[in-house]
N, CA, C and O of each residue as an XYZ file, in Angstrom:
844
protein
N      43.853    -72.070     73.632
C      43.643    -72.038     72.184
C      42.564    -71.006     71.856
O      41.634    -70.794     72.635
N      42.740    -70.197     70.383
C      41.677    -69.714     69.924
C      40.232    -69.724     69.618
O      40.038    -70.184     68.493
N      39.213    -69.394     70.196
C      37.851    -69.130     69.614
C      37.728    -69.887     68.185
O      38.751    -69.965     67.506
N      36.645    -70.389     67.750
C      36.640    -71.166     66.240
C      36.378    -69.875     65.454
O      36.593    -69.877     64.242
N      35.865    -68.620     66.155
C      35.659    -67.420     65.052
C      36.522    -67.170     65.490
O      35.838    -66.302     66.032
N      38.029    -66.931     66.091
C      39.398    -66.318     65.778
C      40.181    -67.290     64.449
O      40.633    -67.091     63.322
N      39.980    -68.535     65.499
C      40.671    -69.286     64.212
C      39.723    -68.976     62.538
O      40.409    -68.686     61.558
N      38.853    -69.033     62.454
C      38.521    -68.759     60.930
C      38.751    -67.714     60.791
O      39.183    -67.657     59.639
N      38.769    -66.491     61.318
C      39.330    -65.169     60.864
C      40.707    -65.137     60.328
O      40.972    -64.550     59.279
N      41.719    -65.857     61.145
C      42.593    -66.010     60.973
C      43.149    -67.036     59.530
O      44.303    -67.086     59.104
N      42.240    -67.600     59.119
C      42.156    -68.687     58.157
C      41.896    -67.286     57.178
O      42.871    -66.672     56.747
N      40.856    -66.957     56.951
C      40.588    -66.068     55.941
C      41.257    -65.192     55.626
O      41.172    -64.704     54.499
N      42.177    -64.721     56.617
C      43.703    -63.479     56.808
C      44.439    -63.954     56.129
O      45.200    -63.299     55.417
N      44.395    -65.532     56.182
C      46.107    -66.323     55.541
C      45.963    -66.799     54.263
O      46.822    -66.936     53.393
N      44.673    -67.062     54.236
C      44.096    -68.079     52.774
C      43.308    -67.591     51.833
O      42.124    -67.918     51.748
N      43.977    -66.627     50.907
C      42.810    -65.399     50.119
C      41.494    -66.459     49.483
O      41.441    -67.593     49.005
N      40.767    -65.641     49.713
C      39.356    -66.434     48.924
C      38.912    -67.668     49.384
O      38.282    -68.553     48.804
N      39.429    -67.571     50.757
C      38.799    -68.755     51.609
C      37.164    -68.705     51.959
O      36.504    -67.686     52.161
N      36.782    -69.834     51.971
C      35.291    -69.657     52.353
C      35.161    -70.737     53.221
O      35.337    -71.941     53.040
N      34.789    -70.034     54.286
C      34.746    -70.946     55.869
C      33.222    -70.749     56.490
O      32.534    -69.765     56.218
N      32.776    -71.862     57.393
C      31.253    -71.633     57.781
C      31.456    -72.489     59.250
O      31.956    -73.614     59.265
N      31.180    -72.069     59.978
C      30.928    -72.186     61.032
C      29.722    -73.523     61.518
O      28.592    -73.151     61.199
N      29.709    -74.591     62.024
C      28.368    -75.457     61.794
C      28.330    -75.598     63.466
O      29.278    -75.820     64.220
N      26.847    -75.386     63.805
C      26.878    -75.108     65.091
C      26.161    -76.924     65.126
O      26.000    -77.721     64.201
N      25.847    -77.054     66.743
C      25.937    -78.657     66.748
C      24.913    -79.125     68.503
O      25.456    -79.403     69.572
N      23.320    -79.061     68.221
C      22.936    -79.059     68.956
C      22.326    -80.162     70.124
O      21.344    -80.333     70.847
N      23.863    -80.881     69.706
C      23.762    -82.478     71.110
C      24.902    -81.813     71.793
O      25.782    -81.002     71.502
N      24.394    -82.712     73.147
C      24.858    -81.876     74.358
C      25.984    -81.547     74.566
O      26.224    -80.855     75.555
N      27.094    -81.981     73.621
C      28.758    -81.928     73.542
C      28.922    -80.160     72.942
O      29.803    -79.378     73.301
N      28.038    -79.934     72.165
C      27.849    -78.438     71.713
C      29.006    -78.149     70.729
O      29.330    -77.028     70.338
N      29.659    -79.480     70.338
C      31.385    -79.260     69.903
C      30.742    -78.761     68.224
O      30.052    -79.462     67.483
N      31.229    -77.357     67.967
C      30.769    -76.977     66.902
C      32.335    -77.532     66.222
O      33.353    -78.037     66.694
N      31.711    -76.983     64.413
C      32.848    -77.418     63.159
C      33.425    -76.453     62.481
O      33.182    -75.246     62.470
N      33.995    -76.906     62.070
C      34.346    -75.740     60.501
C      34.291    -76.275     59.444
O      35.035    -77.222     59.189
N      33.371    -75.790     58.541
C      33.076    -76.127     56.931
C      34.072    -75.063     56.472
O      34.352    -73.929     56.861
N      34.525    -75.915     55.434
C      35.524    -75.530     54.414
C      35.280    -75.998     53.328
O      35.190    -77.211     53.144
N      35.079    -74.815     52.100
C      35.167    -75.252     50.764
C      35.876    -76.339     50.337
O      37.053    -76.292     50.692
N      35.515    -77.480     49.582
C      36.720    -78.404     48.653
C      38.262    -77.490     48.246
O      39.463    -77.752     48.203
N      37.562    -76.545     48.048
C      38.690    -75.993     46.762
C      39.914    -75.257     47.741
O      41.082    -74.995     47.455
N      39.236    -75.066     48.855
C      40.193    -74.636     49.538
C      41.180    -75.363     50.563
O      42.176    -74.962     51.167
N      40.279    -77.024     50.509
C      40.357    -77.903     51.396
C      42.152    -78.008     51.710
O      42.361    -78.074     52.921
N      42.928    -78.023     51.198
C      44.347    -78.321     50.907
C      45.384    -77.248     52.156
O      46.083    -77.461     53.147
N      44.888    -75.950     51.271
C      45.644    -74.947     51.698
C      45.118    -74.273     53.082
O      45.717    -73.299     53.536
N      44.136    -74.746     53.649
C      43.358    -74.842     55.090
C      44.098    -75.720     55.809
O      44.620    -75.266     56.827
N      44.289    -76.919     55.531
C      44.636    -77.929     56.006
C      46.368    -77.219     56.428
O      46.787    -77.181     57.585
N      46.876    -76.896     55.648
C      48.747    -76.346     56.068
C      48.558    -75.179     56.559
O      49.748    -74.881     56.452
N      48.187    -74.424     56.922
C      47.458    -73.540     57.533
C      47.677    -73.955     58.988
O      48.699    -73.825     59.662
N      46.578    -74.446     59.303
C      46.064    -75.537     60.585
C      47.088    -76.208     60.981
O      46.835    -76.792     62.035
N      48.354    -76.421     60.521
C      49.253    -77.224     60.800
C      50.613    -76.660     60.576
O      51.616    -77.228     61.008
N      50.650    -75.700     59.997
C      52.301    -74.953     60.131
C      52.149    -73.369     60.943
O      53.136    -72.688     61.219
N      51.051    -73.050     61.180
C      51.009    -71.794     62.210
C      51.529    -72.230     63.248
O      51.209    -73.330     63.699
N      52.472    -71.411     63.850
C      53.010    -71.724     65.117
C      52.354    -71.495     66.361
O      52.923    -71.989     67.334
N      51.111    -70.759     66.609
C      50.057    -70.915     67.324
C      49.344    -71.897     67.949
O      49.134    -72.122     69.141
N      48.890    -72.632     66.600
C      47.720    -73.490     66.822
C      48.506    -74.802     66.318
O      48.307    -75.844     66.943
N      49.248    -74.806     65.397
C      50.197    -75.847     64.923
C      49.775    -77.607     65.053
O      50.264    -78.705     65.318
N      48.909    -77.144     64.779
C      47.469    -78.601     64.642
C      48.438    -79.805     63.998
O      48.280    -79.885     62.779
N      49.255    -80.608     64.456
C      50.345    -81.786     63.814
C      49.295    -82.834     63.670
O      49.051    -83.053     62.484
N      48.779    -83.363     64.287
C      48.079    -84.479     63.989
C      46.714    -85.012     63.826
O      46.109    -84.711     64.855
N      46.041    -85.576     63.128
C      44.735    -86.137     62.418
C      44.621    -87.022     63.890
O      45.453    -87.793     64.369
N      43.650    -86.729     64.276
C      43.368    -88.276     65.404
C      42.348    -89.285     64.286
O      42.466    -90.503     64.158
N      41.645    -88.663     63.770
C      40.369    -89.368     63.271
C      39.773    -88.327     61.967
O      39.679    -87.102     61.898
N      39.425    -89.444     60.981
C      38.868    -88.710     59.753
C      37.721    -89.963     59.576
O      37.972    -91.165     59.673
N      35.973    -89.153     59.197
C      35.509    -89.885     59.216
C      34.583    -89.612     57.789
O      34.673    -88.460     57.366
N      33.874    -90.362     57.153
C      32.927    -89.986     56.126
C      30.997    -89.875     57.035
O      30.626    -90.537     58.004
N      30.350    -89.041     56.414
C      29.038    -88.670     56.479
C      28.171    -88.879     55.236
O      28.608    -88.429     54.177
N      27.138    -89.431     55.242
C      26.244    -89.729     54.002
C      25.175    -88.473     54.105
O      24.496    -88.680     55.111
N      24.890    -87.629     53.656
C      23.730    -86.778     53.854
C      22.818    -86.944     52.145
O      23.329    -86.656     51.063
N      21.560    -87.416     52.332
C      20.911    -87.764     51.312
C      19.923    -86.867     50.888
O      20.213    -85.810     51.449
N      18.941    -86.702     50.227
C      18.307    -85.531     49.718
C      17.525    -85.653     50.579
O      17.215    -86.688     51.168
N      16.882    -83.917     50.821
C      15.996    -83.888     52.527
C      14.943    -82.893     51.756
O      15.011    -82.497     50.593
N      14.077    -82.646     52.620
C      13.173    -81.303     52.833
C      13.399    -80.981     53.642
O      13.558    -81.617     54.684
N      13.549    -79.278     53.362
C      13.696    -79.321     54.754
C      12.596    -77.736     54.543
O      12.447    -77.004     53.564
N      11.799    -77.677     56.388
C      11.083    -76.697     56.752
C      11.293    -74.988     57.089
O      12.463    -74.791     56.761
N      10.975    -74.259     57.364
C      11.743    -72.855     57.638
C      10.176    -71.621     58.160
O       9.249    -71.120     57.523
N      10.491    -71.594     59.192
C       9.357    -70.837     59.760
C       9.743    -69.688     59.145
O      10.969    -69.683     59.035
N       9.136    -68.524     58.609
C       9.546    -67.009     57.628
C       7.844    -66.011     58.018
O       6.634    -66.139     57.830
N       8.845    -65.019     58.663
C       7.461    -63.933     59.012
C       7.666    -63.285     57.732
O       8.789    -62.866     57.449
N       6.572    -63.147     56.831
C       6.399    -62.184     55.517
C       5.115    -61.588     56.100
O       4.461    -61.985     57.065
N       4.867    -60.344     55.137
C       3.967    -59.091     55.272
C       3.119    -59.381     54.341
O       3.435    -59.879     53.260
N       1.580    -58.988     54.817
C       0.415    -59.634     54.027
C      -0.573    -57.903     54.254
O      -0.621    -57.083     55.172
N      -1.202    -57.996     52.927
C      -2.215    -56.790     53.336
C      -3.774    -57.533     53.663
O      -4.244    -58.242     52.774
N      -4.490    -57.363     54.858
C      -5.455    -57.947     55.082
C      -6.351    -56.935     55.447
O      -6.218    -56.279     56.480
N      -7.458    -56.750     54.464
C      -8.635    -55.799     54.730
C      -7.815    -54.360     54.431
O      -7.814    -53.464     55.276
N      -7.158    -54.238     53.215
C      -6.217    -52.911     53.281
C      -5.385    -52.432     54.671
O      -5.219    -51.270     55.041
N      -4.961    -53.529     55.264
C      -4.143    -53.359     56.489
C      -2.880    -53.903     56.606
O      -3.075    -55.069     56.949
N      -1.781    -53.722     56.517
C      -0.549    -54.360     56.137
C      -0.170    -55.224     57.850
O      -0.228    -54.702     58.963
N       0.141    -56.412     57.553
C      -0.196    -57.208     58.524
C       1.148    -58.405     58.509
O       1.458    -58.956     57.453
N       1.824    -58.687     59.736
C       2.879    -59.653     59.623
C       2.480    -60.786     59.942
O       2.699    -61.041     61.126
N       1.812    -61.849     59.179
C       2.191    -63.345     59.164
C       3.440    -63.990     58.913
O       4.431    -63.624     58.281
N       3.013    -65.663     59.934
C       4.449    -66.999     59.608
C       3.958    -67.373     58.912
O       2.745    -67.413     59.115
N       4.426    -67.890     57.680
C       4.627    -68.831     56.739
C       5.772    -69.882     57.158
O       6.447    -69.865     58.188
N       5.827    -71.060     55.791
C       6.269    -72.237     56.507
C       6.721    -72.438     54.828
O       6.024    -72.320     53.820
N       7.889    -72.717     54.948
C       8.835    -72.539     53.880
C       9.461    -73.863     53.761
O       9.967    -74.420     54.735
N       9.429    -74.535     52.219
C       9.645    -75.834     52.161
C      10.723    -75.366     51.149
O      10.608    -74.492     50.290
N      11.914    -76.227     51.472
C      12.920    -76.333     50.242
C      13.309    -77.785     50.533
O      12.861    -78.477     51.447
N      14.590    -78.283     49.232
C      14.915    -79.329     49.097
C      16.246    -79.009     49.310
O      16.676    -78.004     48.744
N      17.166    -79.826     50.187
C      18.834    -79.371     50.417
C      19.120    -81.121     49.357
O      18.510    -82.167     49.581
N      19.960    -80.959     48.502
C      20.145    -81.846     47.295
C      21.502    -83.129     48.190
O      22.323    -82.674     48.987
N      21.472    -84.198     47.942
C      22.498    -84.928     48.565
C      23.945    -84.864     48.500
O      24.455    -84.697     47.392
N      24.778    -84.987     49.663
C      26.183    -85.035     49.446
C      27.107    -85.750     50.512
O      26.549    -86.150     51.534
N      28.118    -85.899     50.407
C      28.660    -86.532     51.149
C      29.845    -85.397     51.715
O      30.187    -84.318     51.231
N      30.361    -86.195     53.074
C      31.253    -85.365     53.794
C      32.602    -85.819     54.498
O      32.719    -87.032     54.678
N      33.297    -85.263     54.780
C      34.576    -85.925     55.157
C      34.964    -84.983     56.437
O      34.981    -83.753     56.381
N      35.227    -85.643     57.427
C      35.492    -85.298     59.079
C      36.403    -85.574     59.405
O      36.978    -86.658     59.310
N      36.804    -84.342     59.994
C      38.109    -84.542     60.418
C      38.781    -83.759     62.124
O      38.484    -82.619     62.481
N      39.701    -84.723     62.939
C      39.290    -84.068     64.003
C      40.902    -83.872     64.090
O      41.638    -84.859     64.075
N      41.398    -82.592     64.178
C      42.627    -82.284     64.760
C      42.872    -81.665     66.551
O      42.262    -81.103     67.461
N      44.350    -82.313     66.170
C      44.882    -81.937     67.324
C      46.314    -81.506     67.367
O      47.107    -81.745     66.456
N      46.517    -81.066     68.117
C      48.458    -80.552     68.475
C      48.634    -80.768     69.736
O      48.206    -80.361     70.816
N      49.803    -81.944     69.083
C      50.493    -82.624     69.972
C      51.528    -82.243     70.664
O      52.010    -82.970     71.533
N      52.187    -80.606     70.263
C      52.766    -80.179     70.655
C      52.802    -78.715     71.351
O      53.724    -78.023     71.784
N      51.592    -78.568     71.283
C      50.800    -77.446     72.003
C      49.830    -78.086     73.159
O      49.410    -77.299     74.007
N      49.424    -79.541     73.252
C      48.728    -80.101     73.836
C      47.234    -79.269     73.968
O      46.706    -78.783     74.967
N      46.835    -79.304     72.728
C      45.307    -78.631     72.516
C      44.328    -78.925     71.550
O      45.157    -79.623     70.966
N      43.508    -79.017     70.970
C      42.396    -79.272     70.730
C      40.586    -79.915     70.726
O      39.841    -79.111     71.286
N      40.012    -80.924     70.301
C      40.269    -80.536     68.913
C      39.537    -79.869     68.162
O      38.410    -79.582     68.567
N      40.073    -79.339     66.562
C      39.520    -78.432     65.906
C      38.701    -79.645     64.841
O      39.197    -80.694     64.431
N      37.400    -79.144     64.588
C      36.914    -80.128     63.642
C      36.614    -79.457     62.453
O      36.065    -78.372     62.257
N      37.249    -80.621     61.407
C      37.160    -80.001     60.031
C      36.742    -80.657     59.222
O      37.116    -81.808     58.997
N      35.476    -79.766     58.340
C      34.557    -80.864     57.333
C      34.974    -79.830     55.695
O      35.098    -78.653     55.357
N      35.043    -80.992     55.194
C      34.914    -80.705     53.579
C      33.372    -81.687     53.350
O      33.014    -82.736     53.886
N      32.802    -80.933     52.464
C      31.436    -81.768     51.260
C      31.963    -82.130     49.973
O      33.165    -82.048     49.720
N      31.324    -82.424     49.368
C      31.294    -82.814     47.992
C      30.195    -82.176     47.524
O      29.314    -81.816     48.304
N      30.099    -81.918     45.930
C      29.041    -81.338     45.297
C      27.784    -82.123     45.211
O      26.730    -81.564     44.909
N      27.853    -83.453     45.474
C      26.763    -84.446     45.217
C      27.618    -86.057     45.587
O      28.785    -86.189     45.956
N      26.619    -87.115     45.347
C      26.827    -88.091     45.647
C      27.240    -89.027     44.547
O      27.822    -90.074     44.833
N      26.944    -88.675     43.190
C      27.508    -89.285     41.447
C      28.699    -89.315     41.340
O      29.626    -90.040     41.703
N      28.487    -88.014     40.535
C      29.846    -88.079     39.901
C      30.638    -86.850     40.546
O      31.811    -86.763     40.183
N      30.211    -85.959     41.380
C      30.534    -85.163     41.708
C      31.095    -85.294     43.359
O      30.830    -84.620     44.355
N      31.854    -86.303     43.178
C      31.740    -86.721     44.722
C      33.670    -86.265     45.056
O      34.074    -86.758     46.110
N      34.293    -85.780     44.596
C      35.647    -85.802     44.800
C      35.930    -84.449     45.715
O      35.251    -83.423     45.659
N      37.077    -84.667     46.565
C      37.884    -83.889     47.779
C      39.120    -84.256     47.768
O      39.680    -85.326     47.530
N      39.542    -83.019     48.117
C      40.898    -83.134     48.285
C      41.585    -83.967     49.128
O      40.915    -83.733     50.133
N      42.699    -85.041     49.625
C      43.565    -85.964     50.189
C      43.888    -85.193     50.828
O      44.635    -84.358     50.319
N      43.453    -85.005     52.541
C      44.559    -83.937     53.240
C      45.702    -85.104     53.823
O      46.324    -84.916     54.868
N      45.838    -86.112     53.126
C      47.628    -87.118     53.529
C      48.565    -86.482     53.222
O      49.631    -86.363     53.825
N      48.199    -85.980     52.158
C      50.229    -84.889     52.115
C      50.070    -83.903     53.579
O      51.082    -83.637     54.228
N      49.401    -83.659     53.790
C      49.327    -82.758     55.611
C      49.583    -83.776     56.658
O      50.615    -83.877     57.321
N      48.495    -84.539     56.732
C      48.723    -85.688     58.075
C      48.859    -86.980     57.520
O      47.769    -87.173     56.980
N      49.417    -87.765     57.378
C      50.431    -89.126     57.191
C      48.590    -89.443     57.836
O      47.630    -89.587     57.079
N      48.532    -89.479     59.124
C      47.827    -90.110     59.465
C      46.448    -90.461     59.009
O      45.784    -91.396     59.457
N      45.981    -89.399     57.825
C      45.042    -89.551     57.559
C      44.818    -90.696     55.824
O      43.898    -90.683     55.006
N      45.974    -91.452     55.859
C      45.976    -92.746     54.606
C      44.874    -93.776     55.028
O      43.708    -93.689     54.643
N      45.253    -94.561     55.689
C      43.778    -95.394     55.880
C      42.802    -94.933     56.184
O      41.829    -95.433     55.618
N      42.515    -93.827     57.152
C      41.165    -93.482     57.377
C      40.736    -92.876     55.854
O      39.900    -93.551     55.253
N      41.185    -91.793     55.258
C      40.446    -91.991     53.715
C      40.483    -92.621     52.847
O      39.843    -92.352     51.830
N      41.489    -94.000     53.000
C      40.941    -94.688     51.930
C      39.662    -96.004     52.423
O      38.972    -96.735     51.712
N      39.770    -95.855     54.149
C      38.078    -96.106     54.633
C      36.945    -96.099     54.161
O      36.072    -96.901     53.827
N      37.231    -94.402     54.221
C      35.829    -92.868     53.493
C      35.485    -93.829     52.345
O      34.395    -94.397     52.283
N      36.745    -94.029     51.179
C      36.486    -94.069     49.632
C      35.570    -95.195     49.827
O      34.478    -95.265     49.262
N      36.176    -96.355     50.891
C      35.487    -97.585     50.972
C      34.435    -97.880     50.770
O      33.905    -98.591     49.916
N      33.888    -96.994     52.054
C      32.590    -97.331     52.511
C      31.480    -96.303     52.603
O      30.314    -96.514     52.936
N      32.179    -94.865     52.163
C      31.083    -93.954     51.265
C      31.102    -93.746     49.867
O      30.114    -94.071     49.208
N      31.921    -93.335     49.423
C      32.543    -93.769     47.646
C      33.148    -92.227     47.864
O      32.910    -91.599     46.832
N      33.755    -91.501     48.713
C      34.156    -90.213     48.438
C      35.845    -90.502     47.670
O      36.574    -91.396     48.101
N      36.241    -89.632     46.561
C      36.949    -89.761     45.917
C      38.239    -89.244     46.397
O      38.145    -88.149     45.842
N      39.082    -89.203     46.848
C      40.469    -88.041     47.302
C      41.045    -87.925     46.425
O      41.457    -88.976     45.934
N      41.365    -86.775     45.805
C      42.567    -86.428     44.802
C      43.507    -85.996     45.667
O      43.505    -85.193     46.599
N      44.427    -86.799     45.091
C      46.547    -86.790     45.489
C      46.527    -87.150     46.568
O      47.094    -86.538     47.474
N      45.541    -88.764     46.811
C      46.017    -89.344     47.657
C      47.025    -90.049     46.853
O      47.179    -90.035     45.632
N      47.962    -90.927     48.153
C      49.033    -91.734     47.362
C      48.632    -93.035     47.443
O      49.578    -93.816     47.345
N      47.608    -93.523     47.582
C      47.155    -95.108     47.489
C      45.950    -95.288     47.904
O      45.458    -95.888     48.860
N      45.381    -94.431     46.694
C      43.354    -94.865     46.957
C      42.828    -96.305     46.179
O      42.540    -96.728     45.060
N      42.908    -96.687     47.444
C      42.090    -98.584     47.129
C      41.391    -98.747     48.551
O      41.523    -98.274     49.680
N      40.528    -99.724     47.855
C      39.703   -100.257     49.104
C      40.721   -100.967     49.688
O      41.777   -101.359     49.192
N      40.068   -101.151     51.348
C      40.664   -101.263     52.378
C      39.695   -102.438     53.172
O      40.184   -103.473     53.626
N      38.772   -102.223     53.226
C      37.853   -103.185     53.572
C      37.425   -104.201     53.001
O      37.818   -105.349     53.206
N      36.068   -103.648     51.769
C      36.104   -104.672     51.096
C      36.857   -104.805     49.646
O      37.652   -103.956     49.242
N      36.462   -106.105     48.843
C      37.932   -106.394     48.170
C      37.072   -105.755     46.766
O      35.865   -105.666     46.545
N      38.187   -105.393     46.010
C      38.200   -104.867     45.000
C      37.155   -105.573     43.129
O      37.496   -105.664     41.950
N      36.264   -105.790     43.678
C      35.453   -106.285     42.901
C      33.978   -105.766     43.736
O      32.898   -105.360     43.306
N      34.250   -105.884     44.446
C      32.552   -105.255     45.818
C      32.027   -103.831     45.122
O      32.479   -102.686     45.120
N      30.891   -104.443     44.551
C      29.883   -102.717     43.888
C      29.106   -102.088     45.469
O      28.717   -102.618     46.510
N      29.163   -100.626     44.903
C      28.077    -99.797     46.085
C      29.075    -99.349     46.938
O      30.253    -99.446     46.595
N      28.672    -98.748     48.280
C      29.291    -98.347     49.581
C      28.343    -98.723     50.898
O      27.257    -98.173     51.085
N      28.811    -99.573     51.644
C      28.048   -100.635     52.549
C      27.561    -99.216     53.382
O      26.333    -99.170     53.439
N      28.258    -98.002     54.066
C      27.833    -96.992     54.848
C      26.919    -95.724     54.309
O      26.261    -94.938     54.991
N      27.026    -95.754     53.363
C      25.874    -95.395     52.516
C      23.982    -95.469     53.100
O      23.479    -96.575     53.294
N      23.279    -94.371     53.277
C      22.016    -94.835     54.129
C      20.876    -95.427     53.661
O      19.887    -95.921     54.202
N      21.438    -95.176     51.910
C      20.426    -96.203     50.508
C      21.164    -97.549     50.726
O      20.386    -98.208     50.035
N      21.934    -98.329     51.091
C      22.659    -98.871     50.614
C      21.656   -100.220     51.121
O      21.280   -100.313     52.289
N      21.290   -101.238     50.055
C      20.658   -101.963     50.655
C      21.703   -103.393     50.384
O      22.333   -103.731     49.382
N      21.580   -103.975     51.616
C      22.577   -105.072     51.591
C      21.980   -106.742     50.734
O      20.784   -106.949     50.532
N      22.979   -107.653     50.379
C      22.554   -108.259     49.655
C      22.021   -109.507     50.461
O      22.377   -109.744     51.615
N      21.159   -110.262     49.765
C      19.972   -110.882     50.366
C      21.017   -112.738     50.407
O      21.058   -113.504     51.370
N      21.491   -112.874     49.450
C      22.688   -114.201     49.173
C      23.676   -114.393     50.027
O      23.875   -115.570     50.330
N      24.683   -113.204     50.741
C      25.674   -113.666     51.968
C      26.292   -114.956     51.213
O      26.300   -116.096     51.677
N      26.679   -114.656     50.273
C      27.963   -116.018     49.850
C      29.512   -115.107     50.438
O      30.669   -115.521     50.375
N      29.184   -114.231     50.803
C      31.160   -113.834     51.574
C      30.377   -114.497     52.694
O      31.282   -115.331     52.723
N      29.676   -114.847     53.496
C      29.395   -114.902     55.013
C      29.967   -116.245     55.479
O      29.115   -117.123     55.615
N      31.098   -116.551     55.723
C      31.728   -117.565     56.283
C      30.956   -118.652     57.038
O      31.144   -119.865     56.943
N      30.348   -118.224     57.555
C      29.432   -119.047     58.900
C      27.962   -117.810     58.964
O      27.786   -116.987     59.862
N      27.237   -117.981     57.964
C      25.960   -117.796     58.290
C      24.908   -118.392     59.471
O      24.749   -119.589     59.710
N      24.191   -117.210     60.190
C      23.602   -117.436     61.028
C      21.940   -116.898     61.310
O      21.704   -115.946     60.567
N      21.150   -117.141     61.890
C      19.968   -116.694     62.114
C      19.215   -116.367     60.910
O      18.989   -117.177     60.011
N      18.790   -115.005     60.924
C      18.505   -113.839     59.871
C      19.259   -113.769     58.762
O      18.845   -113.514     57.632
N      20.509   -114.024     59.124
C      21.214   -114.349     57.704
C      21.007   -115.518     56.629
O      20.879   -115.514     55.404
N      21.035   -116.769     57.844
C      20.925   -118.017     57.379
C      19.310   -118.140     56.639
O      19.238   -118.549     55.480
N      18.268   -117.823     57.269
C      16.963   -117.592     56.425
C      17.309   -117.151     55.278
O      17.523   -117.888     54.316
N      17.415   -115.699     55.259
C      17.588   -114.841     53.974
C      18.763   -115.405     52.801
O      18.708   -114.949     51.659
N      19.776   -116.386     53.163
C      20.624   -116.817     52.043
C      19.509   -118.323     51.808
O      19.895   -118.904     50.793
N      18.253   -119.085     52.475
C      17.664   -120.085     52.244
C      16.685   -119.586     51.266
O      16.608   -119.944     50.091
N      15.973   -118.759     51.842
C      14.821   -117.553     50.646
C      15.531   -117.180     49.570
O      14.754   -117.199     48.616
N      16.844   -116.776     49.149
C      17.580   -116.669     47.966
C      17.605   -117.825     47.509
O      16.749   -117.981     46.638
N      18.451   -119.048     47.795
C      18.560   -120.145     47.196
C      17.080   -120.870     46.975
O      17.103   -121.929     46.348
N      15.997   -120.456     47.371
C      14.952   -121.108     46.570
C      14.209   -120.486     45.467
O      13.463   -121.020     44.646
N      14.611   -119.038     45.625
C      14.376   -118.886     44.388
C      14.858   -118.808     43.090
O      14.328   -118.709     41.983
N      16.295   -118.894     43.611
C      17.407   -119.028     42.307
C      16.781   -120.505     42.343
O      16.569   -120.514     41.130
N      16.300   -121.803     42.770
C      15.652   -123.266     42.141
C      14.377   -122.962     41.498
O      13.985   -123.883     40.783
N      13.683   -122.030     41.540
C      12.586   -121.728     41.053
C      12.316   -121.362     40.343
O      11.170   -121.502     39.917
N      13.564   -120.400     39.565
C      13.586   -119.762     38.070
C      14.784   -120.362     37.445
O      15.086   -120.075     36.287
């Protein structure tokens, strides 16, 4: 199989106005990704799967990622004049990368016996701006695993064919995989409460007697 910079070259050859990024990945598996625009998310995806090359047929696994608002650091040599002497200092560069969520995806071809290629779409944010494209019209296989994602991160798929929760039931506020997500202190779904649970639903019920 191709290099991940052949295959994105080749993506960008086939898919005008594609915008592809490379995400390198520094645990010991070294298995780098490919970021792909939302907007392009669709027509990447048939791409990846009707080239007779690489002919990527099947989704093994699609997963969701929570990434929340960070700082992040950046070592930067800038030029300083010191004593009328032009002089290269590090500086230490603070920005804010804003929150979003992500959708993973790991292909393979089953009929080339090769991969896999990993493929991430983001979202613009974690509100209201949280929607991606359904790559199920591409891989069948990928229906429950995103309507998982929707589950249990809140990522939205447009033209899926049956976005509902899957896990929990359709009245459940929040997204349990979520890394804000703080769980509730009552456990009235908890069938058979135990330990830590069983405390924390006793500390609820005394204070719902108390007010």
């Amino acid at each position: 199989m191709e290099t991940l910079e052949q295959i994105k070259a080749q993506i960008e050859a086939a898919v005008p106005g594609a915008r592809l990024e490379i995400i390198p990945n520094d645990s010991p598996s070294a298995q780098r990704s490919l970021l792909v625009a939302a907007e392009n998310g669709l027509a990447v995806a048939k791409f990846l799967r009707d080239d007779p090359e690489l002919h990527l047929d099947y989704c093994s696994n699609a997963t969701g990622v929570d990434w929340p608002e960070a700082e992040l650091t950046e070592k930067i040599k800038v030029k300083k004049v010191v004593d009328g002497v032009e002089k290269e200092a590090e500086e230490v560069k603070k920005t804010v990368r804003p929150a979003y969520l992500e959708a993973v995806y790991h292909l393979y071809s089953m009929a080339k016996k090769h991969g896999p290629i990993i493929l991430r779409l983001r979202t613009e944010n974690r509100v209201e701006k949280n929607h991606l494209p359904s790559l199920t019209p591409v891989w069948r296989s990928c229906e429950f695993q995103e309507r998982e994602i929707f589950d249990l991160y809140g990522i939205v798929f447009d033209g899926h064919p049956d976005l509902r929760r899957i896990l929990m039931w359709d009245g459940f506020k929040d997204f349990p995989m979520r890394r804000d997500y703080v769980a509730p202190d009552d456990y009235e779904y908890e069938p058979t409460p135990h330990d830590d649970v069983l405390e924390k639903a006793k500390q609820h019920r005394a204070q719902e007697v108390k007010s």
